[in-house]
N, CA and C atoms as an extended XYZ file, in Angstrom:
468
Properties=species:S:1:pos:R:3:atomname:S:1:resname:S:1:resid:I:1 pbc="F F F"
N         0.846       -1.183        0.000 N   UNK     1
C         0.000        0.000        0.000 CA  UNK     1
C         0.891        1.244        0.000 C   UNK     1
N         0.859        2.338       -0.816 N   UNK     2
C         1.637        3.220       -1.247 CA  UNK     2
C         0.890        4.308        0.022 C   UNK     2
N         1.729        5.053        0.388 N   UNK     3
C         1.638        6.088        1.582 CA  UNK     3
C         1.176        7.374        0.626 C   UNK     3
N         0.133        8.343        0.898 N   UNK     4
C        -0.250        9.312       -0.100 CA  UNK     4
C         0.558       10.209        0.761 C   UNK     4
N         0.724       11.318        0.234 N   UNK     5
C         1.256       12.923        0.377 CA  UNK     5
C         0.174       13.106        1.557 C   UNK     5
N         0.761       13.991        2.663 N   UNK     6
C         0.442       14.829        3.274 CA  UNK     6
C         0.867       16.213        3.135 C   UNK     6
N        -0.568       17.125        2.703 N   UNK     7
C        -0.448       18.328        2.601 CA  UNK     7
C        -1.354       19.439        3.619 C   UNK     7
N        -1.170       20.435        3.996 N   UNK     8
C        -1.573       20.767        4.784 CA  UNK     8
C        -2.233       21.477        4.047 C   UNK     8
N        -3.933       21.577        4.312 N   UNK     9
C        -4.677       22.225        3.509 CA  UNK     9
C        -4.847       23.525        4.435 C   UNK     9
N        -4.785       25.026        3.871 N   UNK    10
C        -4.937       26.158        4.041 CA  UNK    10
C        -5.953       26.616        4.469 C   UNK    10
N        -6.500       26.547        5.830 N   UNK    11
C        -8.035       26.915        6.234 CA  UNK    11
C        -8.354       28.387        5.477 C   UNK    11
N        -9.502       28.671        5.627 N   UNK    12
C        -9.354       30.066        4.928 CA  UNK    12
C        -9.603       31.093        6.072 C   UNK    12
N        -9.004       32.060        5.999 N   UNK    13
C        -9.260       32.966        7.088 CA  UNK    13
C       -11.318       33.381        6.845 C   UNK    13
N       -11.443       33.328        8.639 N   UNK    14
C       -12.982       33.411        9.199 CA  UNK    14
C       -12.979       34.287       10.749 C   UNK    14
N       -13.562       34.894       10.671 N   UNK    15
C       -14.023       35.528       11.761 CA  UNK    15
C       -14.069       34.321       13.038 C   UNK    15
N       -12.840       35.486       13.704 N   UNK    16
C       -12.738       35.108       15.087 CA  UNK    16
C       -11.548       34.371       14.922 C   UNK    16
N       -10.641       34.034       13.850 N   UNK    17
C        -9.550       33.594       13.720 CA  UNK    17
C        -8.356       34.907       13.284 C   UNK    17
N        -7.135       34.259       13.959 N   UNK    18
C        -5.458       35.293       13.627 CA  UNK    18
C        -5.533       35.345       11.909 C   UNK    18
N        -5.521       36.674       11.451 N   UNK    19
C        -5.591       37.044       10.467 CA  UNK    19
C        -4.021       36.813        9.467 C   UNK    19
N        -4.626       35.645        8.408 N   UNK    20
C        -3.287       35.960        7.657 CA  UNK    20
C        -2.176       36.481        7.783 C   UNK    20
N        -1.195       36.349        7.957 N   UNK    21
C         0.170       37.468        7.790 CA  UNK    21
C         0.316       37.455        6.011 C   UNK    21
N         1.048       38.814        5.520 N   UNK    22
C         1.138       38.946        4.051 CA  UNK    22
C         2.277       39.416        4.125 C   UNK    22
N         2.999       40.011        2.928 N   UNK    23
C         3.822       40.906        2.668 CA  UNK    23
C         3.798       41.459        1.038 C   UNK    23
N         3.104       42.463        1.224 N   UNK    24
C         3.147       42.739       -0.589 CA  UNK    24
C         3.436       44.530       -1.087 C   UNK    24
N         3.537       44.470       -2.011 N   UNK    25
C         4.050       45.948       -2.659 CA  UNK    25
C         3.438       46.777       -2.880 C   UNK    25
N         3.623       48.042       -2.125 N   UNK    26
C         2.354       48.877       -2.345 CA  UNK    26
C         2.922       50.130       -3.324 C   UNK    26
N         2.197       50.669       -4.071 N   UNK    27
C         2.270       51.883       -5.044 CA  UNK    27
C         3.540       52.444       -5.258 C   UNK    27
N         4.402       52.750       -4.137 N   UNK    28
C         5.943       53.137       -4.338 CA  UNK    28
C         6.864       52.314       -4.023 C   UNK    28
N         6.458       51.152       -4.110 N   UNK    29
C         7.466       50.011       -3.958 CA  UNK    29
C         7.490       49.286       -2.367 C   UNK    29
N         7.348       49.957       -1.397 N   UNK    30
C         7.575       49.765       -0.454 CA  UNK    30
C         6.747       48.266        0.087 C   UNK    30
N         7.448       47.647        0.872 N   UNK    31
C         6.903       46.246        1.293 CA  UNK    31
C         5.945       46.641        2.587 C   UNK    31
N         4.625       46.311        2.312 N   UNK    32
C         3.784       46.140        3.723 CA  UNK    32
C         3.546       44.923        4.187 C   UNK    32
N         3.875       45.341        5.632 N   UNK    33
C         3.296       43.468        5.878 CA  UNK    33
C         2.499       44.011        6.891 C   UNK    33
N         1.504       43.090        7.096 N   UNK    34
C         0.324       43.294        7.924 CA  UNK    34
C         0.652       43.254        9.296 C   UNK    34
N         1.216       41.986        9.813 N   UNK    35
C         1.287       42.312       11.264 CA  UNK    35
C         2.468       43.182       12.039 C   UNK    35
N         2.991       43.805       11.097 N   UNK    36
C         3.441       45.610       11.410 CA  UNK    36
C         2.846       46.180       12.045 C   UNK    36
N         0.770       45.939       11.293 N   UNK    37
C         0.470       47.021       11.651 CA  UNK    37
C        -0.420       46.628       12.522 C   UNK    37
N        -0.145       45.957       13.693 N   UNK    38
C        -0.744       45.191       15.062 CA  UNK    38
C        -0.903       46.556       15.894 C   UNK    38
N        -2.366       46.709       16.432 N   UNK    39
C        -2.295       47.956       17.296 CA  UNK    39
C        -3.435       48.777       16.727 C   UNK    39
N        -3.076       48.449       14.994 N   UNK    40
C        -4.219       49.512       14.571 CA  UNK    40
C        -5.315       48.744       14.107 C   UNK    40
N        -6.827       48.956       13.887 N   UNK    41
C        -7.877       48.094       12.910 CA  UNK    41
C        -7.679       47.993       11.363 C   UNK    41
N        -7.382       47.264       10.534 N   UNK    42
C        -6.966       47.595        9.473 CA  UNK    42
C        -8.559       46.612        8.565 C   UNK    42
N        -8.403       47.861        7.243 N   UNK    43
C        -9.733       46.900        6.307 CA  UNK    43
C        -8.494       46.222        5.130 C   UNK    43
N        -8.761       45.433        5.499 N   UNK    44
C        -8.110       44.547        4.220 CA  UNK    44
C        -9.386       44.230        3.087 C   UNK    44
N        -8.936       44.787        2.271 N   UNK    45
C       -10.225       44.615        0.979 CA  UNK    45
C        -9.239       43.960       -0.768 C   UNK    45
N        -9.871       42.910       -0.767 N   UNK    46
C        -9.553       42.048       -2.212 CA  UNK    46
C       -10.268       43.257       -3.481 C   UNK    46
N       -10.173       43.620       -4.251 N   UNK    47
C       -10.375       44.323       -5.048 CA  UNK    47
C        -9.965       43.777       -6.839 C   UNK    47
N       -10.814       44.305       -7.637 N   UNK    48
C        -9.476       44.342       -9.136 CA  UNK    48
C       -10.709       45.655       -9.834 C   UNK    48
N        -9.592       45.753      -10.906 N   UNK    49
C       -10.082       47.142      -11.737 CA  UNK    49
C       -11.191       46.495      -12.675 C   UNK    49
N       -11.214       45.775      -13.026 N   UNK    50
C       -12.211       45.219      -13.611 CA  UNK    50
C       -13.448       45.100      -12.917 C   UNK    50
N       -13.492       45.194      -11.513 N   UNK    51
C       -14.793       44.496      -11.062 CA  UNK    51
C       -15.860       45.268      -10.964 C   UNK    51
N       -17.033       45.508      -11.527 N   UNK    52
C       -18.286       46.435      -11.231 CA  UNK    52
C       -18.276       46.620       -9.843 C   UNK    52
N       -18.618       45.552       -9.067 N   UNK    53
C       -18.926       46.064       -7.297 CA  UNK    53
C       -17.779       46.594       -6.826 C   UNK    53
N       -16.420       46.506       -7.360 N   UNK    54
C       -15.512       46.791       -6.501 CA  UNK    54
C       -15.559       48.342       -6.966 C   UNK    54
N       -15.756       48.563       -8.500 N   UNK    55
C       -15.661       49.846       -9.071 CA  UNK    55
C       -16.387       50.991       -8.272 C   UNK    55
N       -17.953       50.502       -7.824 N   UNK    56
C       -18.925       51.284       -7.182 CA  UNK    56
C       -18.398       51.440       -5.548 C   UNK    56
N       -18.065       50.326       -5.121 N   UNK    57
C       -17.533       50.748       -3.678 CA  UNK    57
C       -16.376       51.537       -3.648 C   UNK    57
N       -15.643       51.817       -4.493 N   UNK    58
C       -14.497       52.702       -4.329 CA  UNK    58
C       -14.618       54.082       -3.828 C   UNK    58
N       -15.362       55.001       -4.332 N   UNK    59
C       -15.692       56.192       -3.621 CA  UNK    59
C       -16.145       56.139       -2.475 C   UNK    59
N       -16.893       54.926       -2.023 N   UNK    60
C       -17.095       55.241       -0.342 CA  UNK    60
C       -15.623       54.601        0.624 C   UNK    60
N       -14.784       53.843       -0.068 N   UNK    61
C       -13.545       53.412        0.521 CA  UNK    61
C       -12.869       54.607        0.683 C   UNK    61
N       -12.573       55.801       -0.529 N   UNK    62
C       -11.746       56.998       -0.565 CA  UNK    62
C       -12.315       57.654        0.490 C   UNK    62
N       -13.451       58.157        0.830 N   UNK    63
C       -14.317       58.518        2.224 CA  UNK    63
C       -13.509       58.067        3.271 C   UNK    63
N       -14.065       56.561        3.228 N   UNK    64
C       -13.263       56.240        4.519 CA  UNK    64
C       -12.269       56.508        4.726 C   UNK    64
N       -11.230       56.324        3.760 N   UNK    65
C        -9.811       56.673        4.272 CA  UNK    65
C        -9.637       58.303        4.806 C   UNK    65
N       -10.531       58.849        3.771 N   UNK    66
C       -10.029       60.197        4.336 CA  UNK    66
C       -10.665       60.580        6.016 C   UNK    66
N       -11.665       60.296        5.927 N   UNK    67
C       -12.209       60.276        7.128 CA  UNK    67
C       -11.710       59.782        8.469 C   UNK    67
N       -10.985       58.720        8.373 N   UNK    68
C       -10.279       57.602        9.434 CA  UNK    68
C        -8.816       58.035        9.341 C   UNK    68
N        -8.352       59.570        8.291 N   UNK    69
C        -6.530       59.891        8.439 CA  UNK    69
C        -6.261       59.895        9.941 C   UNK    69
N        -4.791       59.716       10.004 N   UNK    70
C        -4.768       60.335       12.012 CA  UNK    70
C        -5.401       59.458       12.993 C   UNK    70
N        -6.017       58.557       12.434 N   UNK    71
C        -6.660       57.368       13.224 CA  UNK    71
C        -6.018       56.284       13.478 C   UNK    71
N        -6.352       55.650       14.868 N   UNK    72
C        -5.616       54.157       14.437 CA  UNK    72
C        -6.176       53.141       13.814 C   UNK    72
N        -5.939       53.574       12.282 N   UNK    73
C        -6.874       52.958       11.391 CA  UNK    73
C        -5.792       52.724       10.314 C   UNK    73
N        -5.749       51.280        9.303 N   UNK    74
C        -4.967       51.093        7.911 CA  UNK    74
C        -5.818       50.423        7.091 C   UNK    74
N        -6.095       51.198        6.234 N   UNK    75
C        -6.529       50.507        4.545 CA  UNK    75
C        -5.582       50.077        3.916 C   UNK    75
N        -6.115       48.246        3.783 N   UNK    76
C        -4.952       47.990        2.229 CA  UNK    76
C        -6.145       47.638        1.692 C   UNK    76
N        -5.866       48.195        0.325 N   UNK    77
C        -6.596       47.911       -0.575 CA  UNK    77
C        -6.009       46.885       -1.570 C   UNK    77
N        -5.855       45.621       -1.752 N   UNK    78
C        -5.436       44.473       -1.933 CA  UNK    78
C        -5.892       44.299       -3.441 C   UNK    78
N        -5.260       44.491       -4.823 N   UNK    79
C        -5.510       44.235       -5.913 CA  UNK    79
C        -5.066       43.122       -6.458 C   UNK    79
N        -6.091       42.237       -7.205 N   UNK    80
C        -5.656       41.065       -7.524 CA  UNK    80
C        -5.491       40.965       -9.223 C   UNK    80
N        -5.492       42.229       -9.984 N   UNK    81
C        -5.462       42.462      -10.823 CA  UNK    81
C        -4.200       42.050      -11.718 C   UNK    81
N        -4.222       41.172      -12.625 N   UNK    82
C        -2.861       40.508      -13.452 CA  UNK    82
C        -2.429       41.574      -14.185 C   UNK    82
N        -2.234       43.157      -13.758 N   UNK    83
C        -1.525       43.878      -14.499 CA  UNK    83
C        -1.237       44.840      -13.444 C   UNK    83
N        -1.005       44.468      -12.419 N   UNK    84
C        -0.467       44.901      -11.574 CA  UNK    84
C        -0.887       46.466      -10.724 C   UNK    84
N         0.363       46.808      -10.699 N   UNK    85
C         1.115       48.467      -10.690 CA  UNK    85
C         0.648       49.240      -11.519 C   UNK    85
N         0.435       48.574      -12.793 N   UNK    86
C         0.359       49.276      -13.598 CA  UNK    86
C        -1.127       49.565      -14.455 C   UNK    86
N        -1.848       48.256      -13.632 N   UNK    87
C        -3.230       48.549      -14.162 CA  UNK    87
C        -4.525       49.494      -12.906 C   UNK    87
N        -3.879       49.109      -11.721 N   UNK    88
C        -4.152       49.824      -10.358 CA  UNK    88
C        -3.654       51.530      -10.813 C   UNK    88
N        -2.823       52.150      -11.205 N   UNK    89
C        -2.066       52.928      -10.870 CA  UNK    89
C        -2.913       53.771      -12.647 C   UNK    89
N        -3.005       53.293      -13.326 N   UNK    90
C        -3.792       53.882      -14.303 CA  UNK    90
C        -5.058       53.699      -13.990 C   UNK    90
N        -5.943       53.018      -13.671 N   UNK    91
C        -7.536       52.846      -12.898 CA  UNK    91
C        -7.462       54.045      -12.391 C   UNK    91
N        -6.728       54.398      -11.307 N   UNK    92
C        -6.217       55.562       -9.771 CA  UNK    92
C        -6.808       56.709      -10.745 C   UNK    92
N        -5.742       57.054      -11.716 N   UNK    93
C        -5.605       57.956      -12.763 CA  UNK    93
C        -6.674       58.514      -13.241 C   UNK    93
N        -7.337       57.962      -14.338 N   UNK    94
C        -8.763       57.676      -15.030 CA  UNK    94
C        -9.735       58.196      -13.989 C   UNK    94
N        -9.750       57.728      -12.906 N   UNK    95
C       -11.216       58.059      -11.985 CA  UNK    95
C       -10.351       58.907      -10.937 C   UNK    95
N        -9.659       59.316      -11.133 N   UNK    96
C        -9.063       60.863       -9.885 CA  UNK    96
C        -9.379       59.949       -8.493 C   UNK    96
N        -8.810       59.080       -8.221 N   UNK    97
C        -9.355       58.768       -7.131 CA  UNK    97
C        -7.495       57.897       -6.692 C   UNK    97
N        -7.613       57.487       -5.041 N   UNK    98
C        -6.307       56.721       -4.838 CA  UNK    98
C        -6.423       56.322       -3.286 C   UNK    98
N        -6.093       55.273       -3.417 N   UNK    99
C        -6.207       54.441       -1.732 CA  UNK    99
C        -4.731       54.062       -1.820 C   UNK    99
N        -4.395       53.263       -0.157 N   UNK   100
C        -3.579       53.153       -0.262 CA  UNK   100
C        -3.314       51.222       -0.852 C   UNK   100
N        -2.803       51.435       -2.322 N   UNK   101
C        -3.006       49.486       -2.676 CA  UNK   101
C        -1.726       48.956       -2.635 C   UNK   101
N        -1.999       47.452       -2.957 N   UNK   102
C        -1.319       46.738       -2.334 CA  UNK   102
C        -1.470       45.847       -3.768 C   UNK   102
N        -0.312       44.901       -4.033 N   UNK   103
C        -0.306       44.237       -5.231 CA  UNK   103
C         0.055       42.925       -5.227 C   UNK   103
N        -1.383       41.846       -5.338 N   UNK   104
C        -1.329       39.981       -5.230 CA  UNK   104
C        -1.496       39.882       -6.717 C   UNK   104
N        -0.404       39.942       -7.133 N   UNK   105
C        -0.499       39.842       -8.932 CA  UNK   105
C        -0.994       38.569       -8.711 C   UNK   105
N         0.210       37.658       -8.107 N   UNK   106
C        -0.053       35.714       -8.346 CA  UNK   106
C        -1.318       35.109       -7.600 C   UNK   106
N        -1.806       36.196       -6.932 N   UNK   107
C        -3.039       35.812       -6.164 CA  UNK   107
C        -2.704       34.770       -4.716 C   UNK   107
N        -1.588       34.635       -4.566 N   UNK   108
C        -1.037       33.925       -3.315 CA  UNK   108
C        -2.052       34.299       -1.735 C   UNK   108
N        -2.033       35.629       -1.982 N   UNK   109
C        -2.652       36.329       -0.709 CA  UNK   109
C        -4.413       35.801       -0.565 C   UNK   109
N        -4.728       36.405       -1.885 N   UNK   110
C        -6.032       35.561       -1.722 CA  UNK   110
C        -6.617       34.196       -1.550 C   UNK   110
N        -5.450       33.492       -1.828 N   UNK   111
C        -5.630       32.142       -1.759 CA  UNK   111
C        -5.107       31.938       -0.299 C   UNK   111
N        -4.505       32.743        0.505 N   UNK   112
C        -4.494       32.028        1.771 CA  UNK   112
C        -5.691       32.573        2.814 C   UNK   112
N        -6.338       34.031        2.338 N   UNK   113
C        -7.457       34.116        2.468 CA  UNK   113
C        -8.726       33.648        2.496 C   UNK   113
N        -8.678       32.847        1.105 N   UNK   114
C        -9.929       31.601        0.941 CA  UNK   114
C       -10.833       32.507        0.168 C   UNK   114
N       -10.248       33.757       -0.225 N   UNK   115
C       -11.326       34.558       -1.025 CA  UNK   115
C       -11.870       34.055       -2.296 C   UNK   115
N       -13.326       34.147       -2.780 N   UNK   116
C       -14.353       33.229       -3.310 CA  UNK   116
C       -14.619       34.532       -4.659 C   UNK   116
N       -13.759       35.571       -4.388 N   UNK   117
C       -14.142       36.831       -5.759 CA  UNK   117
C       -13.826       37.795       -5.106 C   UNK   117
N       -14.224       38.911       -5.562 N   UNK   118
C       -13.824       40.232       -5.268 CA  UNK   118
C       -15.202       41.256       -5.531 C   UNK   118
N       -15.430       42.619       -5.388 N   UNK   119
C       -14.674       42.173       -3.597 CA  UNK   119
C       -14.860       41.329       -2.273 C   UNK   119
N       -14.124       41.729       -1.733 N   UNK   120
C       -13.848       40.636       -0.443 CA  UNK   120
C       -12.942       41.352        0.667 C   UNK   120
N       -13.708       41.584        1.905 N   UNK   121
C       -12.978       42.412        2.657 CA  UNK   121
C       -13.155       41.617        4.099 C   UNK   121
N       -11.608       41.755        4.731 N   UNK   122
C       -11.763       41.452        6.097 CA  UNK   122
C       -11.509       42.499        6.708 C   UNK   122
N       -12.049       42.614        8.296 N   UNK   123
C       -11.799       43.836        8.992 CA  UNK   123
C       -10.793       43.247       10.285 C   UNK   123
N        -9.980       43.889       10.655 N   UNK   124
C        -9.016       43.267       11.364 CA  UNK   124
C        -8.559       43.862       12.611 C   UNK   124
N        -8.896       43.582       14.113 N   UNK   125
C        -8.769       44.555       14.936 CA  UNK   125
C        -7.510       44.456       15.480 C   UNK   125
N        -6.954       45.546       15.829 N   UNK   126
C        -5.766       45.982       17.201 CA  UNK   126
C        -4.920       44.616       16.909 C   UNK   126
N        -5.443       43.524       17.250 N   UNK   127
C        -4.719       42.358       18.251 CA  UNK   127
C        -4.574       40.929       17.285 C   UNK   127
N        -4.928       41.454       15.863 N   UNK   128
C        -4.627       40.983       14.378 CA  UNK   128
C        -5.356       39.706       14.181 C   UNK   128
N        -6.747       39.780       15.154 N   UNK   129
C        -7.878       39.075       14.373 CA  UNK   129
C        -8.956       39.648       13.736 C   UNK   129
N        -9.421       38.233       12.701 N   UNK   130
C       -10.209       38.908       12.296 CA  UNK   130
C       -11.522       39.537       13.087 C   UNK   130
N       -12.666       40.257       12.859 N   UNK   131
C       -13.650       40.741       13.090 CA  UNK   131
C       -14.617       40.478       12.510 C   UNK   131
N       -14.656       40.962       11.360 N   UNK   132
C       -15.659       40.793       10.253 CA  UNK   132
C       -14.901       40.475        8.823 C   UNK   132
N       -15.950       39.525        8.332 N   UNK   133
C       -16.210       39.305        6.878 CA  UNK   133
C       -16.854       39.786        6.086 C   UNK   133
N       -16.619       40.544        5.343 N   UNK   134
C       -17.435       40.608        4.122 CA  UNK   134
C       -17.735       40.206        2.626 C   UNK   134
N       -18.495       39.766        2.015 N   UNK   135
C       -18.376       39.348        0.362 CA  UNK   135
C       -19.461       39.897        0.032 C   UNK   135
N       -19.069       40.983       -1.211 N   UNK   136
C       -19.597       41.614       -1.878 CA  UNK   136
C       -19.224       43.622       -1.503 C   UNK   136
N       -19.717       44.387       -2.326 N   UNK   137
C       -19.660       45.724       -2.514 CA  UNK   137
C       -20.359       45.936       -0.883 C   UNK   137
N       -19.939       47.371       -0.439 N   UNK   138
C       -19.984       48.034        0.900 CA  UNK   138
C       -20.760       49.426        0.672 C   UNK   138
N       -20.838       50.607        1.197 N   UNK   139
C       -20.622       51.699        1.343 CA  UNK   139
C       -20.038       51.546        2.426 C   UNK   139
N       -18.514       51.805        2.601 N   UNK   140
C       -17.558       52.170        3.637 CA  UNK   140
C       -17.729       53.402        4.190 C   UNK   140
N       -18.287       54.360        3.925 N   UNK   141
C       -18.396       55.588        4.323 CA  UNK   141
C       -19.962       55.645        4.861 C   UNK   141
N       -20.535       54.523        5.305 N   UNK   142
C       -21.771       54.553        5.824 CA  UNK   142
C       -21.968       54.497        7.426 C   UNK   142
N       -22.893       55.496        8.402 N   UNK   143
C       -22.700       55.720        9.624 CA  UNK   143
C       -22.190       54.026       10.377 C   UNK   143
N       -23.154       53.193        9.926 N   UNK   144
C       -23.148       52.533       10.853 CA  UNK   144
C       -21.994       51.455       10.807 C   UNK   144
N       -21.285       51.716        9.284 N   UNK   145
C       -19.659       50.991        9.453 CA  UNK   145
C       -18.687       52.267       10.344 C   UNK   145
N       -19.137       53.690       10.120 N   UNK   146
C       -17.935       54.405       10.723 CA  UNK   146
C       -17.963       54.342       12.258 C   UNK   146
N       -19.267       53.873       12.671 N   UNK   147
C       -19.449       53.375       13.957 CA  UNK   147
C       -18.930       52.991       14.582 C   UNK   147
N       -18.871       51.276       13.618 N   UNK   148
C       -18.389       50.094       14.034 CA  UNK   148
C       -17.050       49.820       14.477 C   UNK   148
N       -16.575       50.399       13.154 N   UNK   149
C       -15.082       50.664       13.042 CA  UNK   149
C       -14.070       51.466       14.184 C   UNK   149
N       -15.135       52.545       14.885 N   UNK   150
C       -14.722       53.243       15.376 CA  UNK   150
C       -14.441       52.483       17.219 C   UNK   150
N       -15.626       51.880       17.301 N   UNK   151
C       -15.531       51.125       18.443 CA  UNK   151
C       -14.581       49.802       18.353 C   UNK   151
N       -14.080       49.315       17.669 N   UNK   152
C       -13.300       48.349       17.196 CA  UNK   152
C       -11.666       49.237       17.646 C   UNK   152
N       -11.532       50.629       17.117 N   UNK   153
C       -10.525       50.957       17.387 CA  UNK   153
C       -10.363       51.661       18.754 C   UNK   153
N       -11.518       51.355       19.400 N   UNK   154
C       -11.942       52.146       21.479 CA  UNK   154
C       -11.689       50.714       21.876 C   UNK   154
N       -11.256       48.936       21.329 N   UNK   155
C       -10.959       48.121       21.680 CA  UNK   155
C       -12.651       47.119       21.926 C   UNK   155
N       -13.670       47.851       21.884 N   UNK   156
C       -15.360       46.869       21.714 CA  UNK   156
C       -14.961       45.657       21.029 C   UNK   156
């Protein structure tokens, strides 16, 4: 009897579980890795330029960010777009708009995520679990997420 492979299958990150660790390239090159940013609530959001829902939630994400500056608050905006830098960074362009993104060309990140499409956002508190899940388009700039968010970063 031949012994099969043991592989360790990749749970997917779920609420109430330690959030992924990453490390990926954001807009000026610079490497972010997530549990850097332990301390603050961060929205991790799966995104691509192509996507209708992701297209429409974007202006309430730019809200948020501006709204949450000076906060202990981090947006990555996580593009899974196969043209990178360069298809994020002309999208930005085109619609006058700019978050701070992050680039899973090979899709590695999402796949240890368990993400099912885009968008796809986890919310991630202080102490680098998750909080919330989301699948599908948001208004991020809506009272009762700036709420939420806000008590998440008072430690609720």
């Amino acid at each position: 009897m031949a012994a099969s492979g043991c592989s360790k299958k990749e749970v997917p990150a779920q609420e109430g579980a330690a959030a992924p660790d990453f490390t990926l390239q954001d807009l000026s090159g610079k490497q972010v890795q997530l549990s850097s940013l332990k301390g603050k609530v961060v929205l991790v959001n799966f995104w691509a330029t192509w996507c209708p829902p992701c297209r429409e939630e974007i202006p309430s994400m730019v809200k948020l960010n501006q709204v949450m500056q000076g906060k202990n608050f981090q947006m990555l905006a996580i593009s899974v777009d196969e043209g990178g830098q360069q298809a994020v960074q002309e999208f930005f362009r085109q619609n006058g708009v700019s978050l701070p993104a992050l680039f899973d060309t090979d899709g590695s990140v999402s796949r240890r995520y368990g993400t099912t499409g885009v968008p796809e956002t986890f919310i991630v508190d202080g102490k680098g679990m998750i909080r919330k899940k989301v699948i599908g388009g948001v208004d991020w700039s809506a009272p009762e997420v700036l709420q939420y968010l806000e008590g998440l970063m008072q430690g609720k």
